[in-house]
LUMDREN-314559 format. One line per field, with one value per residue (C-alpha): x, y, z. Coordinates in steps of 0.05 Angstrom, whole numbers, plus 5000, padded with zeros to 4 digits. Each point is the difference from the previous one (the first is absolute). Example, Ala and Ser with C-alpha at 12.3 -4.5 7.8 and 13.67 -1.06 7.14 Angstrom:
<rs>
u (5246 5027)
v (4910 5069)
w (5156 4987)
</rs>
This chain:
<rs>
u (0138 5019 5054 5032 4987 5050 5047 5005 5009 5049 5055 4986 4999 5068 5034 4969 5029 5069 4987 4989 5049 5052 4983 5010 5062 5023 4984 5031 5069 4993 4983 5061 5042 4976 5019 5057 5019 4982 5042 5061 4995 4985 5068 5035 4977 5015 5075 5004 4969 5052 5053 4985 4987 5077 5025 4963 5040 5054 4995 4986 5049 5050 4968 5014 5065 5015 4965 5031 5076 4966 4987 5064 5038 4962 5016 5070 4990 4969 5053 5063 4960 4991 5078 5012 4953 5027 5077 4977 4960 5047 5033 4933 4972 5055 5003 4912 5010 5052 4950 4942 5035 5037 4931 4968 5047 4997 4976 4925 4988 4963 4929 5014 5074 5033 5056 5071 5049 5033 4929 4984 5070 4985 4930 5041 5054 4943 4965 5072 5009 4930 5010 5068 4979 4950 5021 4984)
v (0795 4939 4987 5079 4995 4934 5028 5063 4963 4950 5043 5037 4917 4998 5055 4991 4927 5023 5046 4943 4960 5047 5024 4925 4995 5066 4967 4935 5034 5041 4931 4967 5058 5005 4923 5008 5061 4956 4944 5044 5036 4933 4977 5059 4995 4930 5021 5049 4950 4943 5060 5018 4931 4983 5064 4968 4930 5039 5037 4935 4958 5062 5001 4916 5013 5050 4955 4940 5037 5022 4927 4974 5053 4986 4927 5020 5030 4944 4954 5039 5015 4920 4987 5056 4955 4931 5030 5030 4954 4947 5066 5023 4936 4987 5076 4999 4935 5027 5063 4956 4957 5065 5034 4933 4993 5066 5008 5026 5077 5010 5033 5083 4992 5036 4964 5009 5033 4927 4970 5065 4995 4928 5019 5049 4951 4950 5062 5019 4922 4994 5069 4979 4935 5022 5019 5065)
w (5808 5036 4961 5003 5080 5002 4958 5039 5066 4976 4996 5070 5028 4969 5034 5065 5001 4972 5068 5042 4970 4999 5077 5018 4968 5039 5058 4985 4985 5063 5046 4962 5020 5066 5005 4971 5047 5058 4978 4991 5064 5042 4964 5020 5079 4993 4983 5064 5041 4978 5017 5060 5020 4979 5037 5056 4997 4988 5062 5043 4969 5024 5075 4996 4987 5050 5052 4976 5019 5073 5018 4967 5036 5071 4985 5004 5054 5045 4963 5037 5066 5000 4992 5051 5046 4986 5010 5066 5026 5034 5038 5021 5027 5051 5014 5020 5032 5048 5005 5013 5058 5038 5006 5024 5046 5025 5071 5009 5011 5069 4978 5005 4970 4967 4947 5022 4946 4987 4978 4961 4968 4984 4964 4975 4964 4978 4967 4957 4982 4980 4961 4975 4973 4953 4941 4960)
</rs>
């Protein structure tokens, strides 16, 4: 009976390890497509993120640019308000010098004045020079 016993359980060994080996195969081929999956979307992010991340240089390089004109415009700017000063400058000094020499020479206001009209015009006159002389 031995014999009839090993026989019979023989072939139900078989199929339960076709079972097991065919369950571990299942899962094989579902870890490999899972991988596989994962790999493909991490390539696909990866593309989006090198995108966006060239949409972002793009943008920067653009806001350089822009700022690049601002400064080289300012520079301009201060370049001719320098030339306006240099031209002016040798009329202006004798002009405050004068200025500077009339109102130290002026006589001293008693304490309680009151300016007359001819210093007042005089401030007044210093004021429109100084105004005149710079330039806009």
């Amino acid at each position: 009976m031995i014999p009839v016993v090993a026989a019979a359980a023989a072939p139900a060994v078989a199929a339960s390890s076709r079972a097991l080996l065919a369950g571990l195969i299942l899962l094989l081929a579902m870890a490999v497509a899972g991988a596989a999956g994962w790999f493909t979307n991490g390539w696909r992010h990866d593309a989006e993120i090198a995108e966006l991340q060239r949409a972002n240089a793009e943008f920067r390089a653009t806001l350089s640019e822009a700022a690049l004109a601002d400064v080289q415009a300012d520079a301009a700017v201060i370049r001719t308000a320098a030339t306006e000063f240099a031209a002016i400058q040798s009329t202006l000094a004798p002009r405050m010098s004068a200025l500077t020499k009339e109102l130290r020479n002026a006589s001293k206001l008693p304490a309680g004045c009151v300016p007359d009209s001819v210093r007042v015009q005089n401030l007044d006159a210093a004021i429109d020079a100084a105004n005149k002389a710079i330039p806009r």
